[in-house]
GUDO-227881 format. One record per atom (N, C-alpha, C): residue in one letter; atom name; x negated, y, z. Coordinates in Angstrom, 3 decimals, decimal comma. Each point is the difference from the previous one (the first is absolute). Layout:
// residues N
<tidren=A	miro=CA	u=X	v=Y	w=Z>
...
//
This chain:
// residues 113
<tidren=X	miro=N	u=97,358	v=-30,395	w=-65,338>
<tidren=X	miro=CA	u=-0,056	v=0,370	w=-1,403>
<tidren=X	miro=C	u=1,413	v=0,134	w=-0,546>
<tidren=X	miro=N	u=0,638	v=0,655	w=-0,837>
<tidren=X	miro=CA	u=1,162	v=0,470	w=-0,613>
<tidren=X	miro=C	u=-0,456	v=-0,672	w=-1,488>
<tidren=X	miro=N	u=0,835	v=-0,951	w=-0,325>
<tidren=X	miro=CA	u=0,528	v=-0,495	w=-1,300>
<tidren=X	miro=C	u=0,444	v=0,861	w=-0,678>
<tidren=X	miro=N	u=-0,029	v=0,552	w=-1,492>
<tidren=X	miro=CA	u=0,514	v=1,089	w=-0,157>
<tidren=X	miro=C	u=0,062	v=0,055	w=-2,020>
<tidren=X	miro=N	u=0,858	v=0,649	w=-0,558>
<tidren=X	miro=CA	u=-0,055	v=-0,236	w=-1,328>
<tidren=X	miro=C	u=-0,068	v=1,619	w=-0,463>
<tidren=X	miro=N	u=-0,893	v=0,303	w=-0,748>
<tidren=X	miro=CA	u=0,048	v=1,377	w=-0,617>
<tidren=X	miro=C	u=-0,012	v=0,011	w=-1,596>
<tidren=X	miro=N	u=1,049	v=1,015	w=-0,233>
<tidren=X	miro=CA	u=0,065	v=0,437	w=-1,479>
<tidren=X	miro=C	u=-0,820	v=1,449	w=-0,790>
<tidren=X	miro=N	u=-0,457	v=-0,083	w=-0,409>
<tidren=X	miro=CA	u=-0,822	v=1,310	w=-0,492>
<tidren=X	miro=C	u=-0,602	v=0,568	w=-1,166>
<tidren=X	miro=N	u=-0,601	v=0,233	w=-0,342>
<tidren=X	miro=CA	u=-1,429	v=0,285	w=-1,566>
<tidren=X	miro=C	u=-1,554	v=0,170	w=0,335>
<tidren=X	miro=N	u=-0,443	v=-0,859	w=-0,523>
<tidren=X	miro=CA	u=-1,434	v=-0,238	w=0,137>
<tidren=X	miro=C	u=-0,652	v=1,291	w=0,029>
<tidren=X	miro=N	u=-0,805	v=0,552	w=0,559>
<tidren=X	miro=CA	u=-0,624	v=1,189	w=0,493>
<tidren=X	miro=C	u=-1,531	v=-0,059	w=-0,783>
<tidren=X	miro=N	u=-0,232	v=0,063	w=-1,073>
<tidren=X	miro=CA	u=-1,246	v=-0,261	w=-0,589>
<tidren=X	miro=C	u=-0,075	v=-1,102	w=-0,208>
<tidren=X	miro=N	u=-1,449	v=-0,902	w=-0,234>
<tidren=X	miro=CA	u=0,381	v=-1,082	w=-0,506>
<tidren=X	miro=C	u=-0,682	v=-1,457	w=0,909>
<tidren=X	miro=N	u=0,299	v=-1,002	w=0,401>
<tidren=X	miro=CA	u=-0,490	v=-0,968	w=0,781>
<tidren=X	miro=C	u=-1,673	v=-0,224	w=0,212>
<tidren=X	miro=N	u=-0,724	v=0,109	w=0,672>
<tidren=X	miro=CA	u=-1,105	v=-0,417	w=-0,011>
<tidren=X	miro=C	u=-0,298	v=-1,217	w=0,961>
<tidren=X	miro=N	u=-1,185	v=-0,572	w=-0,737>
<tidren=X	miro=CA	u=-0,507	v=-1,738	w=0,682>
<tidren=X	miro=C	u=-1,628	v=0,314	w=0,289>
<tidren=X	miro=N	u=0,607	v=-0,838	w=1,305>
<tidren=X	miro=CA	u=-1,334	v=0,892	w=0,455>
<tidren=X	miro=C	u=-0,393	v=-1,587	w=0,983>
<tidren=X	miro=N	u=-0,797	v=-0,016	w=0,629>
<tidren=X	miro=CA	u=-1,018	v=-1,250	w=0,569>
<tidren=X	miro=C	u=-0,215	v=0,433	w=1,483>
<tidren=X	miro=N	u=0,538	v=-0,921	w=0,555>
<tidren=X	miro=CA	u=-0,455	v=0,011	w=1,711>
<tidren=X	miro=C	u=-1,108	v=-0,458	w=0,204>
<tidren=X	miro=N	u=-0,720	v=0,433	w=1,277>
<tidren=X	miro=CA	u=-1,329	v=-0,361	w=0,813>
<tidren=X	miro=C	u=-0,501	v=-1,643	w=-0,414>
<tidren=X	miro=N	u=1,491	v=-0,984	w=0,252>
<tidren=X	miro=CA	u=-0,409	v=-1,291	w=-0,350>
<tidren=X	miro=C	u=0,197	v=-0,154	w=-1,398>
<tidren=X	miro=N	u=0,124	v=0,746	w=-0,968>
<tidren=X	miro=CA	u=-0,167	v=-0,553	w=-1,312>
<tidren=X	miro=C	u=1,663	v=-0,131	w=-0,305>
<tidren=X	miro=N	u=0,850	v=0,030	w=0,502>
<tidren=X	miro=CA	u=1,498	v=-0,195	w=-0,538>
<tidren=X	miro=C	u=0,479	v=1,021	w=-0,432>
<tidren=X	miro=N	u=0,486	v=0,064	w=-1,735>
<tidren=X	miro=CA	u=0,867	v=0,853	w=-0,261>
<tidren=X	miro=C	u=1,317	v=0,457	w=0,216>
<tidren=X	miro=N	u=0,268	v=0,995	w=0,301>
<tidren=X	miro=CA	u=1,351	v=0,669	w=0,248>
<tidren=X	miro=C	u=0,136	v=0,893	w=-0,816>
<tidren=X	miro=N	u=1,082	v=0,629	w=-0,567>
<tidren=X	miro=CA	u=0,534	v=1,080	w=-0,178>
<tidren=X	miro=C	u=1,290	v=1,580	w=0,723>
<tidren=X	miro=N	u=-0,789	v=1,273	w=-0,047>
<tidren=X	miro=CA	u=0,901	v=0,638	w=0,157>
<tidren=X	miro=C	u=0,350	v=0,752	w=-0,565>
<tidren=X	miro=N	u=0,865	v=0,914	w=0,453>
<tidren=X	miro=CA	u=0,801	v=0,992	w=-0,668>
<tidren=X	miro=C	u=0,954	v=0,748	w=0,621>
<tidren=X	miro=N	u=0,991	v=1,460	w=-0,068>
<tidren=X	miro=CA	u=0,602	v=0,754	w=0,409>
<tidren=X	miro=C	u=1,432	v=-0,241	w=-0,641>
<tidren=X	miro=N	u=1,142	v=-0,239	w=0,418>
<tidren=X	miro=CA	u=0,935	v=0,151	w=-0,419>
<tidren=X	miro=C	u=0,643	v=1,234	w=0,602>
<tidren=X	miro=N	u=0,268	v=0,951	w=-0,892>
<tidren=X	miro=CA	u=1,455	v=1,041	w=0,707>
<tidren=X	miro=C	u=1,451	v=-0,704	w=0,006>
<tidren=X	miro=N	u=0,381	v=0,715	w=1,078>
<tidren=X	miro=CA	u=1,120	v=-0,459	w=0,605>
<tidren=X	miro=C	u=1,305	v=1,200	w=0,505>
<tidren=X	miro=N	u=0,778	v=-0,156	w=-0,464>
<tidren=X	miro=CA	u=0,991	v=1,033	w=0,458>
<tidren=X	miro=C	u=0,902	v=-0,542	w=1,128>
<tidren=X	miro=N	u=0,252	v=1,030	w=1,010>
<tidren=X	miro=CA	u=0,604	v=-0,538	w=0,947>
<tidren=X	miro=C	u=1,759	v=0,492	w=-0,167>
<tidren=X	miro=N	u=0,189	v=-0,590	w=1,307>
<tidren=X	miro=CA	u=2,014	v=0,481	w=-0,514>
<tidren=X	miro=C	u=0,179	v=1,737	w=0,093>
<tidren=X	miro=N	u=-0,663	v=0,580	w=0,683>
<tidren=X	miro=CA	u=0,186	v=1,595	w=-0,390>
<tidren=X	miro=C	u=-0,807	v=0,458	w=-0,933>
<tidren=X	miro=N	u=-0,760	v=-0,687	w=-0,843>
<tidren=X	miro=CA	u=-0,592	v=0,554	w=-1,247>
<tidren=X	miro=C	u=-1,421	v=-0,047	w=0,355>
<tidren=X	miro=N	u=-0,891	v=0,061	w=0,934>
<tidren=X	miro=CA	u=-0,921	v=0,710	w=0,499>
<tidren=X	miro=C	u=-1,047	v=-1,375	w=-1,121>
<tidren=X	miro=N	u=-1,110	v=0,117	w=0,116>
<tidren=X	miro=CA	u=-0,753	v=-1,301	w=-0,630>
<tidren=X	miro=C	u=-1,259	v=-0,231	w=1,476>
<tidren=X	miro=N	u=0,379	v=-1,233	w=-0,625>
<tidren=X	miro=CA	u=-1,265	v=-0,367	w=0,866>
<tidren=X	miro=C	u=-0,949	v=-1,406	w=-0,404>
<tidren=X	miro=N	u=-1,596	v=0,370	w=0,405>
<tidren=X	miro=CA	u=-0,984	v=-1,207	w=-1,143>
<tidren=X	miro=C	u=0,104	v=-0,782	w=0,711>
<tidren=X	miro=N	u=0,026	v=-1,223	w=-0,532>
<tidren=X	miro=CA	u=-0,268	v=-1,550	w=0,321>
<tidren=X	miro=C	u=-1,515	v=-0,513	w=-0,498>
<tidren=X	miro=N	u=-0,792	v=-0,290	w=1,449>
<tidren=X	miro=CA	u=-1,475	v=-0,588	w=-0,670>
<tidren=X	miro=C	u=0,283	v=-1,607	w=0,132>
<tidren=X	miro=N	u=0,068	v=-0,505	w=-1,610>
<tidren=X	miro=CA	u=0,090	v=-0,910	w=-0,037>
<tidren=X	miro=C	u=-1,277	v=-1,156	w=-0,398>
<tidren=X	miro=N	u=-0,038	v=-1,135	w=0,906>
<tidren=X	miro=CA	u=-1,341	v=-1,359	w=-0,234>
<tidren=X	miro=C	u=0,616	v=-0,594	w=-0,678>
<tidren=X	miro=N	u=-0,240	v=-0,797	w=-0,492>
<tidren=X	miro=CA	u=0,310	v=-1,320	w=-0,266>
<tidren=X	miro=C	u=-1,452	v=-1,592	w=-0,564>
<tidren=X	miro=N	u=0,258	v=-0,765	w=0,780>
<tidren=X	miro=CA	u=-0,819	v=-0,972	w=-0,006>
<tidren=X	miro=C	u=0,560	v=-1,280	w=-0,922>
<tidren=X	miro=N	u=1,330	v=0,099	w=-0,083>
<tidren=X	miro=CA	u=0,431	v=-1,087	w=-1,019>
<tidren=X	miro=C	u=-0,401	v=0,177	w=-1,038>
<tidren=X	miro=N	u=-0,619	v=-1,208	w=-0,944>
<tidren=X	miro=CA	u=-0,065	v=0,052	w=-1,051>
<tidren=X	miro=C	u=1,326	v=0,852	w=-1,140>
<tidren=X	miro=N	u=0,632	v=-0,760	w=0,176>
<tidren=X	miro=CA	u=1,467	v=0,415	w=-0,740>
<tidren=X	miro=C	u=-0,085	v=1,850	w=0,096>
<tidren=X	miro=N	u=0,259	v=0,152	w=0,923>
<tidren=X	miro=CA	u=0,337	v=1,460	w=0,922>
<tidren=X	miro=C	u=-0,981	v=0,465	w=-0,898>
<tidren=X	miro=N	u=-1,172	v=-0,222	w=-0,048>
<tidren=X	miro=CA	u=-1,658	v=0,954	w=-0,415>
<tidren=X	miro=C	u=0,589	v=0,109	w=-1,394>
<tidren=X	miro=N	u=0,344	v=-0,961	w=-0,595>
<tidren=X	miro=CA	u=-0,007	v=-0,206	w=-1,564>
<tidren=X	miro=C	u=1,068	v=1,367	w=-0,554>
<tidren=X	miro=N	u=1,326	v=-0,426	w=0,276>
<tidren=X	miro=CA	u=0,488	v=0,761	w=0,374>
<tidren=X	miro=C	u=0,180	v=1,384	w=0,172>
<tidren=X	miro=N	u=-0,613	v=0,682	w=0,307>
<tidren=X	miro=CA	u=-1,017	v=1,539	w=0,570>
<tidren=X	miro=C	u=-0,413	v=0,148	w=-0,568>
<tidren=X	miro=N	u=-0,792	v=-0,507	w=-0,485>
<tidren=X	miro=CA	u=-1,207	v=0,019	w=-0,760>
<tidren=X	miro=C	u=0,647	v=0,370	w=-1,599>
<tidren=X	miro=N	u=0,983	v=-0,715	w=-0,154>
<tidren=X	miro=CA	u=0,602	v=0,007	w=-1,637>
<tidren=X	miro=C	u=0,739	v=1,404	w=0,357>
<tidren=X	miro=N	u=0,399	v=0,543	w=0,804>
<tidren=X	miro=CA	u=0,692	v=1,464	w=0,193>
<tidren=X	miro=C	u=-0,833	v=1,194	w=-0,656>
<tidren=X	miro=N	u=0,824	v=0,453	w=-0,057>
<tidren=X	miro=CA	u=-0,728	v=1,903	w=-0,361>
<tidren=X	miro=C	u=0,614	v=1,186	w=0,624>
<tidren=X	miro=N	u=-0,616	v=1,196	w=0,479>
<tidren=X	miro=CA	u=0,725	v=1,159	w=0,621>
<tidren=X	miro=C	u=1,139	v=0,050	w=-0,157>
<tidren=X	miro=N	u=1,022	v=0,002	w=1,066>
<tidren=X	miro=CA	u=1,380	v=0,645	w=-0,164>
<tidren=X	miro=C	u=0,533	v=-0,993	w=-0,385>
<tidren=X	miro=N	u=0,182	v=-1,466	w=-0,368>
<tidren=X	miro=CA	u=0,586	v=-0,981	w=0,236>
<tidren=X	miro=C	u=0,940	v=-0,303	w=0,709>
<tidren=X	miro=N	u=1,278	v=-0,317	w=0,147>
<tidren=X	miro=CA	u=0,470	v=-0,478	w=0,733>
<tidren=X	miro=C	u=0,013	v=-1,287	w=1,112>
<tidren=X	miro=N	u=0,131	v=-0,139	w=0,737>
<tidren=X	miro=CA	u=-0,261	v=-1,143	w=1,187>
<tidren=X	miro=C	u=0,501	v=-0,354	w=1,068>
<tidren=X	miro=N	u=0,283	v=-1,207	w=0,210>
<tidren=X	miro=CA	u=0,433	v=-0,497	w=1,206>
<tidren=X	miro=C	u=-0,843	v=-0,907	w=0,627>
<tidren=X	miro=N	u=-0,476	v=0,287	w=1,846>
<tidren=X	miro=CA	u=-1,099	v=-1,401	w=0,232>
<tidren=X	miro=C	u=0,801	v=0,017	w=1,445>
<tidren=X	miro=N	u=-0,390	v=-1,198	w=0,587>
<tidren=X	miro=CA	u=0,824	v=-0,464	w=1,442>
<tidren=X	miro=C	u=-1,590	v=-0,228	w=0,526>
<tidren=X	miro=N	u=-0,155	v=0,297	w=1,260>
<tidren=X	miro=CA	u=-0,446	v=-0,714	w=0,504>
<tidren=X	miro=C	u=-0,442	v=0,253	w=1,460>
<tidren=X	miro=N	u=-1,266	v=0,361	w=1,130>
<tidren=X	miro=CA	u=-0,252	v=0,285	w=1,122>
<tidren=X	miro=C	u=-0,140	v=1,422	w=-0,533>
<tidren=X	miro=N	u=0,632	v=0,927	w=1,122>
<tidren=X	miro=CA	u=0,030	v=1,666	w=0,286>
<tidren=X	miro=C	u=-0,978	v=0,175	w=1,317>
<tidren=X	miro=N	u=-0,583	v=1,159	w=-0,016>
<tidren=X	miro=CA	u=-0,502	v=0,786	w=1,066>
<tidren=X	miro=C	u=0,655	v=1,303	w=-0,087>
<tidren=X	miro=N	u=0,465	v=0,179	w=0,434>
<tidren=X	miro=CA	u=0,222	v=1,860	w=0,475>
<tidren=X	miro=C	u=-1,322	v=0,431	w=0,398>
<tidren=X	miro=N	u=-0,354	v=1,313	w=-0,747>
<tidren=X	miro=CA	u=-0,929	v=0,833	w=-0,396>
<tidren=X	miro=C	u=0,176	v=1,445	w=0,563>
<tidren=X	miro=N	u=-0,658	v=0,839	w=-0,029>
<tidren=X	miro=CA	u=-0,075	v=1,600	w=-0,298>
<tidren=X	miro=C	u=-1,422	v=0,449	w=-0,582>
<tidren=X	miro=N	u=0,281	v=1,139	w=-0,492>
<tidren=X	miro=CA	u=-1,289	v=0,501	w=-0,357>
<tidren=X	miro=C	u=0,013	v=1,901	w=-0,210>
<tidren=X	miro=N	u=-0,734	v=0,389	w=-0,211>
<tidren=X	miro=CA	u=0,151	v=1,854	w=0,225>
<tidren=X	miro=C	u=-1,117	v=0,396	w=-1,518>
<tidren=X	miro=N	u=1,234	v=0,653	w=-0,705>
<tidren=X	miro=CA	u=-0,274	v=0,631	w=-1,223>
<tidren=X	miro=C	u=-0,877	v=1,486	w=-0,091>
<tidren=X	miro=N	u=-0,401	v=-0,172	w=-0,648>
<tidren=X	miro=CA	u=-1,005	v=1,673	w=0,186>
<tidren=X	miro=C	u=0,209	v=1,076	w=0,556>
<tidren=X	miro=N	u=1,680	v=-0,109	w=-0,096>
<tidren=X	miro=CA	u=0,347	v=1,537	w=0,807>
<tidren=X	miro=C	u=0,138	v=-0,253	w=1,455>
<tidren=X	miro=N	u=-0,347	v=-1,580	w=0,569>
<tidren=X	miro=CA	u=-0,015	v=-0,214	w=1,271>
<tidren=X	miro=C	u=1,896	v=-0,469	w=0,559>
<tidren=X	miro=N	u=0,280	v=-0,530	w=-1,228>
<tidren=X	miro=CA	u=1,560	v=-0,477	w=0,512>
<tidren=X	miro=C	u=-0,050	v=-1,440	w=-0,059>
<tidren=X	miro=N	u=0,573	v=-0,646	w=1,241>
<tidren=X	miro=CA	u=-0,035	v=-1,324	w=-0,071>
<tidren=X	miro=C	u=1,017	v=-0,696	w=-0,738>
<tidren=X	miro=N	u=-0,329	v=-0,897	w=-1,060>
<tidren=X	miro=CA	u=0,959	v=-0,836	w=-0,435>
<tidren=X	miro=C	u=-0,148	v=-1,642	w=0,392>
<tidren=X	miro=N	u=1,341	v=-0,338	w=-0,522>
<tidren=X	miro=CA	u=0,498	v=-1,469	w=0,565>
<tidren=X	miro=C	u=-0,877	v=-0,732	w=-1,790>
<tidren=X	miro=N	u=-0,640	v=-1,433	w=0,701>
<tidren=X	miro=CA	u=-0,772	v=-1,043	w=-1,119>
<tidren=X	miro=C	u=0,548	v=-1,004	w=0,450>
<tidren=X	miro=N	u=-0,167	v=-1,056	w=-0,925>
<tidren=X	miro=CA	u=-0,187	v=-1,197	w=0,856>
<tidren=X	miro=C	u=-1,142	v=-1,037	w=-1,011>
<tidren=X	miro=N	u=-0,186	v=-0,438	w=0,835>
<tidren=X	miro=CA	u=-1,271	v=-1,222	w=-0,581>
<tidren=X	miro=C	u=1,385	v=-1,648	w=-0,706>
<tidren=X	miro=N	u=-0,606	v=-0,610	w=-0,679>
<tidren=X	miro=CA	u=0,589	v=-1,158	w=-0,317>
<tidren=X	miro=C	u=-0,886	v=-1,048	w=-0,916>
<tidren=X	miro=N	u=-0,213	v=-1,303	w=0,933>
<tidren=X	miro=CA	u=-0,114	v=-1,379	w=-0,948>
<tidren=X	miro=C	u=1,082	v=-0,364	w=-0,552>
<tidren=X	miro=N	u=-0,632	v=-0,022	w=-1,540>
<tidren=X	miro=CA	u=1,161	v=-0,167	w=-0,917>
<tidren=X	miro=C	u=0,153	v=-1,946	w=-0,234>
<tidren=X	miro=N	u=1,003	v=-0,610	w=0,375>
<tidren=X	miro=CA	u=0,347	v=-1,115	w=0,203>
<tidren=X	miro=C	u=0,351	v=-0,431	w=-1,439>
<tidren=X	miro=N	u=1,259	v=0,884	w=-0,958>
<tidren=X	miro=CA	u=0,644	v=-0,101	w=-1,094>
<tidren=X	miro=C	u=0,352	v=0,984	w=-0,419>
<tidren=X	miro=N	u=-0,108	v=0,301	w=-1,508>
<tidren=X	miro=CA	u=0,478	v=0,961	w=-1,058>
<tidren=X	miro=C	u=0,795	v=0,099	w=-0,839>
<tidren=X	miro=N	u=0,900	v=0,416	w=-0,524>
<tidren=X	miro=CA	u=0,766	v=0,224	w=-0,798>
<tidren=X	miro=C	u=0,101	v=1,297	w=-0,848>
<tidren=X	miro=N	u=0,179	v=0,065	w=-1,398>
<tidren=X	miro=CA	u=-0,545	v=1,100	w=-1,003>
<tidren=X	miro=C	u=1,037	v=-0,177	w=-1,251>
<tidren=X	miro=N	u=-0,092	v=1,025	w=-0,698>
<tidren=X	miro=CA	u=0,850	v=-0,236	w=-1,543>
<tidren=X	miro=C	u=-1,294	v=-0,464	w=-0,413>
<tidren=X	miro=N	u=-1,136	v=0,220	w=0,072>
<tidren=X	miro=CA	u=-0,513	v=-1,161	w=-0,804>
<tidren=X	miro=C	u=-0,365	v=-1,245	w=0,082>
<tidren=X	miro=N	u=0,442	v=-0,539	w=1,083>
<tidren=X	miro=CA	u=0,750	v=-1,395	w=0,396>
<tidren=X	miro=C	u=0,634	v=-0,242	w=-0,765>
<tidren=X	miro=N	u=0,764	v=0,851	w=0,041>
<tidren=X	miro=CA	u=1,615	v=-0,731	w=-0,437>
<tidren=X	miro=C	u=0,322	v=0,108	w=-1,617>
<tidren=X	miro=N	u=-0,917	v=0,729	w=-0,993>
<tidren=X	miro=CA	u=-0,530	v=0,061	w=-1,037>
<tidren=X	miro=C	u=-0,924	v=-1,231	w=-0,665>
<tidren=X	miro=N	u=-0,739	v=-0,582	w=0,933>
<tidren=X	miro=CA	u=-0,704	v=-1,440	w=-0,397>
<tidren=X	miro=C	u=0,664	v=-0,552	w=0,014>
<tidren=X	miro=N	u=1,019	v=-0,134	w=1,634>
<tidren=X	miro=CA	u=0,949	v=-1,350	w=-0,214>
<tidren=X	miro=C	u=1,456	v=-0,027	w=-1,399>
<tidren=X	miro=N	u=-0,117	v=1,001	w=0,079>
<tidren=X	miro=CA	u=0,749	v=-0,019	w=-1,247>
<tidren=X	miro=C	u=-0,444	v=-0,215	w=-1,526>
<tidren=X	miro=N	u=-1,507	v=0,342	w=0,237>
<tidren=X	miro=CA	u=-0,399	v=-0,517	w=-1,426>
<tidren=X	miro=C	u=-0,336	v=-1,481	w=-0,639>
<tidren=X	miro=N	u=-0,503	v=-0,386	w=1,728>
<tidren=X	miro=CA	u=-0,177	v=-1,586	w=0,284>
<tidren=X	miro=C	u=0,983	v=-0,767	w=-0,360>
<tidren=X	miro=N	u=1,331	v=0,387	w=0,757>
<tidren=X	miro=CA	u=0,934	v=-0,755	w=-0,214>
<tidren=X	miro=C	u=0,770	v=-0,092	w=-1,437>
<tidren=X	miro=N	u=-0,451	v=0,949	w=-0,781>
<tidren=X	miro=CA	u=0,411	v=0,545	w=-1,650>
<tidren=X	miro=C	u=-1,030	v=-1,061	w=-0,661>
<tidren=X	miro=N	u=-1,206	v=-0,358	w=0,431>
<tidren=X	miro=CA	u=-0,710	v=-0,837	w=-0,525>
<tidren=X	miro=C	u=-0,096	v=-1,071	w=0,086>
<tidren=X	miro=N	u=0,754	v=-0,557	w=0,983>
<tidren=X	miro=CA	u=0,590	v=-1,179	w=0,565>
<tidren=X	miro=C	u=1,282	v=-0,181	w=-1,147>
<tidren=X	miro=N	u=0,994	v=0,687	w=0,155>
<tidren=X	miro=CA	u=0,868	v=-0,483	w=-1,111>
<tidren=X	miro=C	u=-0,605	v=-0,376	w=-1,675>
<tidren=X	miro=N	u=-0,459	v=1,252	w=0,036>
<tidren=X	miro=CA	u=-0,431	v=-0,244	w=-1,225>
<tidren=X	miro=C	u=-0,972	v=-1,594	w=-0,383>
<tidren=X	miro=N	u=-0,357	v=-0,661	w=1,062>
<tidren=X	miro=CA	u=-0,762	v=-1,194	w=-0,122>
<tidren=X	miro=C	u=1,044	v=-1,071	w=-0,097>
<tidren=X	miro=N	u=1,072	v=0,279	w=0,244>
<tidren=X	miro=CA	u=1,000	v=-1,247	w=0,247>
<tidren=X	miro=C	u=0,425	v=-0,774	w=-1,390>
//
């Protein structure tokens, strides 16, 4: 398995959805640009609570960062050209709207002092 951290924009919007045994997960598509420009989707799981929540609070075209297990992928687009995917369990996330709570949190924190 390849450890791996990707940066991107949410590709539509997260869905939660229920496995065979009853456990919720969530997924979703992140686009991804590579170093010559080209893009490529990231199918992203995630089973952490945190991670789901997370996703879940996102909307299209979001910005994003998640780390976690990669698969290298391909797949063949309508006109029959193969492109590069990769699959990923999302371990941890990072977002401006992270970093927008923690900043409001911590504004509300002072303000309590």
């Amino acid at each position: 398995m390849i450890e791996g951290l990707v940066g991107g924009r949410l590709y539509g919007d997260a869905q939660v959805r229920t496995g065979q045994n009853g456990r919720r997960f969530v997924t979703c598509k992140v686009r991804a640009t590579t170093h010559d420009g080209d893009t490529i989707f990231v199918n992203v799981i995630a089973f952490d609570d945190a991670v789901q929540a997370a996703l879940l609070a996102l909307s299209d075209a979001d910005s994003i960062a998640l780390s976690g297990t990669l698969t290298p992928k391909v797949w063949t687009d309508k006109n029959g050209l193969v492109k590069p995917a990769v699959d990923m369990i999302a371990h941890k996330l990072l977002s401006a709207y992270d970093e927008r709570r923690d900043r409001a949190e911590r504004g509300a924190e002072r303000g309590a002092e």
